[in-house]
C-alpha positions as CSV (number, residue, x, y, z in Angstrom):
1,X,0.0,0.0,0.0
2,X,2.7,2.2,0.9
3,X,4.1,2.0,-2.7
4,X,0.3,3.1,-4.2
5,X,0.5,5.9,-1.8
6,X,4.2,7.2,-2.9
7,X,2.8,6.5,-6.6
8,X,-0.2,8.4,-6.4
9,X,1.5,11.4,-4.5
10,X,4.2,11.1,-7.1
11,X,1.6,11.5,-9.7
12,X,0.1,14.6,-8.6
13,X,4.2,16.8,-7.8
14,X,4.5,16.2,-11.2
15,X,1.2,17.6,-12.8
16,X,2.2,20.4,-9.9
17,X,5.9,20.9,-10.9
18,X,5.1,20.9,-15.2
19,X,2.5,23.4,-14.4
20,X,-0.2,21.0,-16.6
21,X,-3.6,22.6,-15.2
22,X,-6.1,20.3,-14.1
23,X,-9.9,21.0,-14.4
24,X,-12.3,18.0,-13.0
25,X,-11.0,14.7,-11.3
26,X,-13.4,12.2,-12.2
27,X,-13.0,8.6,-10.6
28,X,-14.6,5.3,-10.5
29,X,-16.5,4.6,-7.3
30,X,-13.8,1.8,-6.6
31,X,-11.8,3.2,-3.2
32,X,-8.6,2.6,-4.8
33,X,-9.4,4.8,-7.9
34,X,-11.2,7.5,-5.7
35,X,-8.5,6.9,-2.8
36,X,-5.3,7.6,-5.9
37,X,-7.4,10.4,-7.2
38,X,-7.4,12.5,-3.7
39,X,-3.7,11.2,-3.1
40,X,-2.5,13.0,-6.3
41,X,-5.0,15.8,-6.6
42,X,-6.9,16.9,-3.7
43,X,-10.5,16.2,-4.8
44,X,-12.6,14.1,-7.2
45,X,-16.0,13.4,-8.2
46,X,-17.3,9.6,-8.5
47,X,-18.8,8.4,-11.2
48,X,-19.9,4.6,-12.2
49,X,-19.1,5.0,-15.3
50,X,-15.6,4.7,-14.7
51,X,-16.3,1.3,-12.6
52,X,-15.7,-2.2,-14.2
53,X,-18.9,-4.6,-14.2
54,X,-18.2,-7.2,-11.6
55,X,-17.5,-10.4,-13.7
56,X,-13.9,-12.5,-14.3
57,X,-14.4,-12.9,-18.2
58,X,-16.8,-10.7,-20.0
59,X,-18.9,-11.3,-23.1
60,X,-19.0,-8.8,-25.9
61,X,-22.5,-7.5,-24.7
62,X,-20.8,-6.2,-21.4
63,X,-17.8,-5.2,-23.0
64,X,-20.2,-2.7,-24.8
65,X,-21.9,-1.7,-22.0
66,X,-18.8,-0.5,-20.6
67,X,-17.6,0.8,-23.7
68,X,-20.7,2.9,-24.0
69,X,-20.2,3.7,-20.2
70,X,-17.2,5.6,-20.5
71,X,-17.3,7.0,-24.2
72,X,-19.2,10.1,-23.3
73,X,-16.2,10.9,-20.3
74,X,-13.6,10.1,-23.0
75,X,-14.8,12.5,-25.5
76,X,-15.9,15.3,-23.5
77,X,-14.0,18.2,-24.1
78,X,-12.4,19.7,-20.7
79,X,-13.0,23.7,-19.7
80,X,-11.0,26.5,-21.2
81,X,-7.6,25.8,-20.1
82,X,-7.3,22.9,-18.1
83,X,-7.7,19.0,-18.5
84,X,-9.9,16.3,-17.1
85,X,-8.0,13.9,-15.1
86,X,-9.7,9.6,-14.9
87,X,-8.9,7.5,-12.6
88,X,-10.7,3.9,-13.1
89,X,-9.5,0.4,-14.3
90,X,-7.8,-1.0,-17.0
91,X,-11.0,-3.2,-18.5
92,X,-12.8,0.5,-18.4
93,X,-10.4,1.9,-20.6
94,X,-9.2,-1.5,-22.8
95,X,-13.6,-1.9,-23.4
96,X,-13.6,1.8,-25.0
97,X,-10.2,1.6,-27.0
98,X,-9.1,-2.1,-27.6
99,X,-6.1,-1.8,-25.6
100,X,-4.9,-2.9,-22.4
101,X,-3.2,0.3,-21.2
C-alpha cells in the first residue's frame, strides 16, 4: 500500500511541478481509484461510469456496456484551459479503446 500511496502522491508533484492545469478529477466509485485520485490531486468526483462490471471474463454484450459507459467521459471536451483527469480500471479503458493500457 505504501508504494500506491508514494505512486499516487508522485503523480500529482509532477502535474504540480510541469505546471499541466487540471480541471475535473473524475473517478470510479472503486476506493482505490477514488483513494489515488485525492492522493494526487486533492479532490474528485465519483462516477460509475468509470467502474468495471463485476464479472472475471466478459462477453461482448458487457464489453459494450462499458464501452458505452465511459465513451461520453472520454470525448468530452475539458474547460477552457485545463484537463480532465480519470482514474478507473484498465477493463474501463481496454472496453472503449481495444487496448490494455
Amino acid at each position: 500500500m505504501k508504494l500506491a500511496i508514494g505512486q499516487a502522491e508522485a503523480i500529482g508533484t509532477a502535474f504540480t511541478e510541469k505546471a499541466i492545469p487540471v480541471g475535473n478529477v473524475i473517478a470510479s466509485e472503486y476506493c482505490r481509484a477514488w483513494q489515488t485520485a485525492d492522493l494526487a490531486f486533492g479532490t474528485h468526483e465519483k462516477n460509475a461510469n468509470l467502474n468495471f462490471l463485476p464479472f472475471e471474463d466478459y462477453t461482448d454484450e458487457q464489453v459494450e456496456e462499458m464501452k458505452s459507459n465511459v465513451m461520453p467521459l472520454l470525448t468530452a471536451f475539458p474547460g477552457d484551459g485545463a484537463n480532465t483527469v480519470m482514474v478507473g480500471h484498465d477493463d474501463i479503458f481496454e472496453a472503449a479503446t481495444g487496448n490494455l493500457p
